[in-house]
MDAnalysis code that builds the backbone (N, CA, C; Angstrom):
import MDAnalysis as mda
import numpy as np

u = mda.Universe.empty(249, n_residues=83, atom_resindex=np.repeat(np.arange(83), 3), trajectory=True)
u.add_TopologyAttr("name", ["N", "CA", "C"] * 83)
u.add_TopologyAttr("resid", np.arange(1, 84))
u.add_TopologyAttr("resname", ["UNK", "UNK", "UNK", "UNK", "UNK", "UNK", "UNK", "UNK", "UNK", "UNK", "UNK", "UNK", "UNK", "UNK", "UNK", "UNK", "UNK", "UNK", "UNK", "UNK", "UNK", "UNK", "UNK", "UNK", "UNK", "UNK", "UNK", "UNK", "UNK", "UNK", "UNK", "UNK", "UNK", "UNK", "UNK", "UNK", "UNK", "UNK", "UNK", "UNK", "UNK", "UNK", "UNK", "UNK", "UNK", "UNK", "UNK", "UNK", "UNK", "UNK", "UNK", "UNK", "UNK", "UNK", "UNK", "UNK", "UNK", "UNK", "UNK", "UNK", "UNK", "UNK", "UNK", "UNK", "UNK", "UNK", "UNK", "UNK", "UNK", "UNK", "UNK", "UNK", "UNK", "UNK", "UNK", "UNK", "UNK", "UNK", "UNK", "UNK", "UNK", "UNK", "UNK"])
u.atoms.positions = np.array([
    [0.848, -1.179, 0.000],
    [0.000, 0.000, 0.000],
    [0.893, 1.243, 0.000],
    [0.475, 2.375, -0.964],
    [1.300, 3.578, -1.133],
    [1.061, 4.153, 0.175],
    [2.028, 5.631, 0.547],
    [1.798, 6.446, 1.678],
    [0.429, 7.241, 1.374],
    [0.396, 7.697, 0.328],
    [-1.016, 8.506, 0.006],
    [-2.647, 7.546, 0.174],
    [-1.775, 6.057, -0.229],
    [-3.325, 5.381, -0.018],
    [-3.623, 4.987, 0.963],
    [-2.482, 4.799, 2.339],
    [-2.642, 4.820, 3.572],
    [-3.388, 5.990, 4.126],
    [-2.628, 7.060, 4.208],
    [-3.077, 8.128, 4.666],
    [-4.326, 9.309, 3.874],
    [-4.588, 8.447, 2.775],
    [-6.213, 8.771, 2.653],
    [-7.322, 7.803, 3.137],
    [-6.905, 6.399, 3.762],
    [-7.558, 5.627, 4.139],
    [-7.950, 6.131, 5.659],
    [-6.217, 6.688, 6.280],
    [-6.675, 7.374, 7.716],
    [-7.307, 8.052, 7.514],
    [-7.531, 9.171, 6.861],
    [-7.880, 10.110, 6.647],
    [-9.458, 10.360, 6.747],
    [-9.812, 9.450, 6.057],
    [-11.455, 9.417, 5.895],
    [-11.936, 8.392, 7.358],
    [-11.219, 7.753, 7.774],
    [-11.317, 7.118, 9.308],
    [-11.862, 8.281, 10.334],
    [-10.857, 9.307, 9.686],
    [-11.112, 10.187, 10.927],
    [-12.208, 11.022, 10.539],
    [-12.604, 11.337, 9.108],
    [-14.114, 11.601, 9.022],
    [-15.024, 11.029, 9.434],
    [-14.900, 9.782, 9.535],
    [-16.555, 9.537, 9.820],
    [-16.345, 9.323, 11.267],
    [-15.399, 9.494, 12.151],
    [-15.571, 9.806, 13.528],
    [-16.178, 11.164, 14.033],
    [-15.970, 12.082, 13.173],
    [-16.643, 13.694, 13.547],
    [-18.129, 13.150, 13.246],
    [-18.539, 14.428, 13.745],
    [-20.252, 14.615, 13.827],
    [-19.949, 15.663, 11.800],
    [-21.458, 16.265, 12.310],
    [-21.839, 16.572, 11.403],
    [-21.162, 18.218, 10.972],
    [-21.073, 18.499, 12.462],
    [-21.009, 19.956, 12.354],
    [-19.809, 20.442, 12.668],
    [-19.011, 19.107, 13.092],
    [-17.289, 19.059, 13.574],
    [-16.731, 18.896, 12.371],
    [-17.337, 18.257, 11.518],
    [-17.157, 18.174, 10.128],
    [-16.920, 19.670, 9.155],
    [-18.250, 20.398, 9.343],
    [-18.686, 21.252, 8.843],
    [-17.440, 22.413, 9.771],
    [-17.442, 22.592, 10.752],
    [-16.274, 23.862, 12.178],
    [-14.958, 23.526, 11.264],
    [-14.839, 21.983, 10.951],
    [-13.341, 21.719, 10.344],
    [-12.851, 22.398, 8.789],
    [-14.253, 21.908, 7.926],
    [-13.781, 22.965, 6.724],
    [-13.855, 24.138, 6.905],
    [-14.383, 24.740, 7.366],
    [-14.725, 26.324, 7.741],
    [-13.283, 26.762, 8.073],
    [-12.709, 26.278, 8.918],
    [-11.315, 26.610, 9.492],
    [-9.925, 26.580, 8.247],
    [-10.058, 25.451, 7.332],
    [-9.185, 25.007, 6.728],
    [-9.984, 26.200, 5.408],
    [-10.670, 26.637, 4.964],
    [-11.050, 27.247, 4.107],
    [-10.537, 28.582, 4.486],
    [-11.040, 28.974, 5.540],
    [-10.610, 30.445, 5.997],
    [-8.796, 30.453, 5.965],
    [-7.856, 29.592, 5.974],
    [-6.452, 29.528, 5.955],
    [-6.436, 29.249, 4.824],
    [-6.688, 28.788, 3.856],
    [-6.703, 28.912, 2.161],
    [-7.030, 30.069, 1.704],
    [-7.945, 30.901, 2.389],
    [-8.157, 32.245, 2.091],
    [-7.487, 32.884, 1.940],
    [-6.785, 32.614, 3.317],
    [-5.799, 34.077, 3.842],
    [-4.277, 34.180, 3.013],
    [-4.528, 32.952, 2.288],
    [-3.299, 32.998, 1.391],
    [-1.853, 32.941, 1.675],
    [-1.860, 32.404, 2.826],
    [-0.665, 32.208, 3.576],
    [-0.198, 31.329, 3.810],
    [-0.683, 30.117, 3.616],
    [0.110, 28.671, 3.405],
    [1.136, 28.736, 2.274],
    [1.915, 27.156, 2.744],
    [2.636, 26.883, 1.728],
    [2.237, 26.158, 1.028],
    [2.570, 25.679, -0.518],
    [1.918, 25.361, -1.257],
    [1.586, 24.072, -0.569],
    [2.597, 22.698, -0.200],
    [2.240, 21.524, -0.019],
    [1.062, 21.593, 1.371],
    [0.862, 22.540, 2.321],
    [0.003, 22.836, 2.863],
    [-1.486, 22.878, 2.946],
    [-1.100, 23.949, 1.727],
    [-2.283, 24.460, 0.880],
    [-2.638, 22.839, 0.491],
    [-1.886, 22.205, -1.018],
    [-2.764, 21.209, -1.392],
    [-3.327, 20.055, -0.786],
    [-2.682, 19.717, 0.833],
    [-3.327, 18.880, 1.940],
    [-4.350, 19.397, 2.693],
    [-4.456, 21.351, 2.638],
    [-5.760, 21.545, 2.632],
    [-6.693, 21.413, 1.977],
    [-6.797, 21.199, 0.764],
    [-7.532, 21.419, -0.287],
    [-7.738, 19.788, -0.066],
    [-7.365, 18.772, 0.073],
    [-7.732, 17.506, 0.018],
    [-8.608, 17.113, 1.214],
    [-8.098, 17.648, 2.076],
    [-9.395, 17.341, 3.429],
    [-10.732, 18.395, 3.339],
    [-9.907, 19.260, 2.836],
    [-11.513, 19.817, 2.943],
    [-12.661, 19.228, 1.741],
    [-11.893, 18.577, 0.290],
    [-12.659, 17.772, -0.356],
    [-13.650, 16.741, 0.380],
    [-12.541, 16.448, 0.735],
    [-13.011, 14.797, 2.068],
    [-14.069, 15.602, 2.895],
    [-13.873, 16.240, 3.368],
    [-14.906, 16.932, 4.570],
    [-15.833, 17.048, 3.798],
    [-15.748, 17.837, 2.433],
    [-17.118, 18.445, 1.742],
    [-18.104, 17.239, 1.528],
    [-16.871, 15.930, 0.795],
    [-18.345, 15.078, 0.455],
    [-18.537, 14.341, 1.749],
    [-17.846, 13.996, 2.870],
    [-18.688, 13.876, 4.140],
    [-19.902, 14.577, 4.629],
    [-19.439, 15.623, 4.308],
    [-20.652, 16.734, 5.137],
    [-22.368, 16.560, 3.856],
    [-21.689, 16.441, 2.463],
    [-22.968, 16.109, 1.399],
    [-23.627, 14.151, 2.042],
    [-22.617, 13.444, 2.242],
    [-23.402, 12.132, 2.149],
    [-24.078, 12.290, 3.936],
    [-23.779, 12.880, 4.795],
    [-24.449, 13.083, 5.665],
    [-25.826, 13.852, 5.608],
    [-26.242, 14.629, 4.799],
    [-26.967, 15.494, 4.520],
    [-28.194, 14.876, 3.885],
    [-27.501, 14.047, 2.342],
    [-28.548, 12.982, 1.730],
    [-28.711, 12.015, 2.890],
    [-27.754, 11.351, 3.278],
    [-28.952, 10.530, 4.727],
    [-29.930, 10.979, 5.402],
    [-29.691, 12.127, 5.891],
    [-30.849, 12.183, 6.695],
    [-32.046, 12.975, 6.062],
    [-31.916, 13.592, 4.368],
    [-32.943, 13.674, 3.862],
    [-33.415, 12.365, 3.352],
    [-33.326, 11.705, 3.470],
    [-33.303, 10.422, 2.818],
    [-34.284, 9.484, 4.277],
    [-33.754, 10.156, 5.210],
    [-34.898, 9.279, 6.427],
    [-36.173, 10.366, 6.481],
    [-35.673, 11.694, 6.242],
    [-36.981, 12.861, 6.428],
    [-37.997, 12.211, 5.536],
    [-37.650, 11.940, 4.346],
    [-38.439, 11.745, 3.421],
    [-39.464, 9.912, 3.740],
    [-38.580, 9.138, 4.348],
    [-38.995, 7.816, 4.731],
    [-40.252, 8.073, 5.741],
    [-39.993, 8.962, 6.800],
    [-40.404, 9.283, 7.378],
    [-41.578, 10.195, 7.570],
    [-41.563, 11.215, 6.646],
    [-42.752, 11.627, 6.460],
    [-43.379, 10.504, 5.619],
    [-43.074, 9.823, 4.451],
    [-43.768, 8.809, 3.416],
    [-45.051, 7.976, 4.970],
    [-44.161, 7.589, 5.860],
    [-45.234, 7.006, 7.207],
    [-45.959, 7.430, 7.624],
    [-45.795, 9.078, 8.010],
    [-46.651, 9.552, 8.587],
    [-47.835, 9.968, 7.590],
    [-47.568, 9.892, 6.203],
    [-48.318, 10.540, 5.425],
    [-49.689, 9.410, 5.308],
    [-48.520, 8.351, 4.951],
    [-49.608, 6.959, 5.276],
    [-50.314, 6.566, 6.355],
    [-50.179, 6.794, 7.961],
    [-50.778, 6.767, 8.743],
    [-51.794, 7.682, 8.624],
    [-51.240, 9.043, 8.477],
    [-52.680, 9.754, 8.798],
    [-53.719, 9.489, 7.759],
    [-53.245, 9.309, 6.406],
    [-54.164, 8.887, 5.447],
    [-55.413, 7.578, 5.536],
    [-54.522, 6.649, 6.361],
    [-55.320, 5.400, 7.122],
    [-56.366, 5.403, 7.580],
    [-56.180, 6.702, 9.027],
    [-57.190, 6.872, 9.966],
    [-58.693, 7.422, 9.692],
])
């Protein structure tokens, strides 16, 4: 196994240990230091890779739980329709 395919394997380990919004505090942080334009480049592009990782963490978290909203109302819609 390469070092990059290790340490994108950690990498996403440690995503799906954050919540949703530790997720969300983490790119916010790493975006605002990409901003400020003050990294170094190899910096910069290991920011730019987690915050990828973060972004589609923070999207497949998002479709889940629209994805139960929607299950979920589908029940209630059917219950009350029942009664």
């Amino acid at each position: 196994m390469t070092k990059s395919s290790t340490s994108a394997k950690h990498a996403s380990k440690e995503a799906v240990a954050l919540s949703y919004e530790q997720a969300l505090a983490e790119l916010e942080q790493l975006l605002a230091g990409m901003e400020a334009g003050q990294l170094p480049l190899d910096q910069l592009l290991e920011s730019y890779r987690r915050g990828a990782e973060l972004l589609g963490f923070c999207r497949a978290k998002l479709q889940a739980v629209e994805q139960q909203v929607k299950v979920l109302e589908g029940e209630g819609l059917k219950q009350w329709g029942d009664s």
